[in-house]
C-alpha positions, 0 to 999 in steps of 0.5 A: 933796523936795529932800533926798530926791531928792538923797539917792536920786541920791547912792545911785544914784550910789554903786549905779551905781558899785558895779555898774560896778566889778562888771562890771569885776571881773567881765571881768578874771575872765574875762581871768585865766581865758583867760589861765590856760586858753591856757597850761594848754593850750599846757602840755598840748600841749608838755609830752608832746613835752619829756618824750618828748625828755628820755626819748629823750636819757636813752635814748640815753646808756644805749643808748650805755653798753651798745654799748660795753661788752658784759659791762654789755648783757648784764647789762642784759639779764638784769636786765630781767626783774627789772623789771616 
């Protein structure tokens, strides 16, 4: 009965093992996923104000072109309806 009682602990050790590398794969899993999560959703809620401000930049030096220079505002103007 010895051997078999110390084969059976030699297995469990090994299984108990195992089932606590599981549980720590398992918890840096959900880590990951938290982090990945946290960041997708700061990046949703930065990302539309940094293109709106990009966009207004862009906005603004065409703006700045076409007071300047009348001929170009209205041909900019009368392209408009080319654009859809």
């Amino acid at each position: 009965m010895g051997i078999f009682s110390s084969t059976s602990a030699a297995i469990c050790s090994v299984l108990d093992t195992a089932a606590d590398i599981g549980d720590a794969a398992g918890k840096t899993v959900s880590m990951a996923t938290t982090y990945v999560d946290n960041r997708a959703t700061a990046q949703k809620l930065t990302d539309k104000q940094a293109v709106m401000l990009t966009t207004a930049k862009q906005l603004r030096t065409v703006q700045a072109e076409l007071d300047a220079d009348a001929d170009l505002a209205a041909m900019f103007k009368s392209l408009a309806t080319e654009f859809k």
